[in-house]
C-alpha positions as CSV (number, residue, x, y, z in Angstrom):
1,X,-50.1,-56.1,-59.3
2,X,-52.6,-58.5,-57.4
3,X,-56.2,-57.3,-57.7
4,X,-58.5,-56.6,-55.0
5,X,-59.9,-60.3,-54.4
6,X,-56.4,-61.5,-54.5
7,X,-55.6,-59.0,-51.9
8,X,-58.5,-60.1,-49.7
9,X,-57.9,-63.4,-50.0
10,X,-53.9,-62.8,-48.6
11,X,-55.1,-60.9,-45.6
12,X,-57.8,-63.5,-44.6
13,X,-55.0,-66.4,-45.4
14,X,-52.4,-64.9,-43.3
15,X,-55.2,-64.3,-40.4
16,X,-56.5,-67.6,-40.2
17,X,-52.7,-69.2,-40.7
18,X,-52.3,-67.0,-37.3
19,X,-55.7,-67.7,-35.5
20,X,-54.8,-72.0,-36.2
21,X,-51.3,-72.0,-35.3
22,X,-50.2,-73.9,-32.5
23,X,-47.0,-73.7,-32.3
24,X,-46.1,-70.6,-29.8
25,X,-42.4,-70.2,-31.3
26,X,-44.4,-69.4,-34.8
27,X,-47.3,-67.6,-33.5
28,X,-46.0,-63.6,-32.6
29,X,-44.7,-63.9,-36.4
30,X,-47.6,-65.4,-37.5
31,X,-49.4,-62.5,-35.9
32,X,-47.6,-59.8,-37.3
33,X,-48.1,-60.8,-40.3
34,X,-51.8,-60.7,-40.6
35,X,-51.8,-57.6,-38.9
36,X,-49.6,-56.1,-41.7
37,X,-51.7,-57.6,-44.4
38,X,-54.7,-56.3,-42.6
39,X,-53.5,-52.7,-42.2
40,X,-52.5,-52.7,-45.9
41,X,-56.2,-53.6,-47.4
42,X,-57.4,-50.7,-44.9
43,X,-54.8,-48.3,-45.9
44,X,-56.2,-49.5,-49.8
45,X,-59.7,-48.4,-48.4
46,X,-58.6,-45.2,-47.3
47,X,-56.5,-44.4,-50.1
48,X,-59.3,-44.8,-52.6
49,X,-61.9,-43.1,-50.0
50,X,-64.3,-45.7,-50.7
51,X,-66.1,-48.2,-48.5
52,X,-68.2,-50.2,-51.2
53,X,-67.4,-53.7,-49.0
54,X,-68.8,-53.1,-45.5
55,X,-68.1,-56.9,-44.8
56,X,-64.7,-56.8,-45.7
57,X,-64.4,-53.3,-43.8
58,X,-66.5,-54.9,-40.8
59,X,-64.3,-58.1,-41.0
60,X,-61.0,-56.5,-41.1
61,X,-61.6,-55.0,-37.8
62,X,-63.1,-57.9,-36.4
63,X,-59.8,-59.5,-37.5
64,X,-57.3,-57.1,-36.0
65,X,-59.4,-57.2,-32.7
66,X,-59.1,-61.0,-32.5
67,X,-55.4,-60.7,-33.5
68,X,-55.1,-57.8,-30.8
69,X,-56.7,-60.6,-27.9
70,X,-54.5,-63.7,-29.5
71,X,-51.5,-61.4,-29.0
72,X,-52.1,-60.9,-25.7
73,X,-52.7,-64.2,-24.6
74,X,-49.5,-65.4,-26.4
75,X,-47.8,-62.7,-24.8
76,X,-48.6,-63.9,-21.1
77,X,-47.9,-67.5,-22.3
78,X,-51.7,-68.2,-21.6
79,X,-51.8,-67.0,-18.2
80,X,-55.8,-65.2,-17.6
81,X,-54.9,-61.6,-16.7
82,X,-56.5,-60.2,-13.7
């Protein structure tokens, strides 16, 4: 079983992979992904009850709300929204 820094390390690899990638056929996987990892390592914090990381707690969330925007935009193929 991975530990806990190998387990931070995955989420924050998959969200970056998504945040860089260019190419739009890739991206809604790429996407899902990191939002799955990311919902996993909270799930792990609320499982345990604990919350001894508050920049990995605070970052997670910051992730999944940048995920949330880049989904968005993919999903209008770029187009601003009114």
């Amino acid at each position: 079983m991975a530990n806990a820094g190998d387990r931070a390390l995955q989420w924050r690899t998959l969200y970056e992979a998504a945040v860089l990638e260019l190419d739009r056929n890739k991206l809604l996987q790429r996407i899902a992904e990191a939002q799955h990892a990311i919902m996993g390592r909270i799930s792990e914090y609320e499982d345990m009850n604990r919350s001894e990381d508050g920049f990995e707690s605070e970052a997670l969330i910051n992730a999944l709300n940048a995920l949330r925007d880049l989904r968005k935009i993919a999903d209008s193929d770029g187009q601003p929204q009114d």
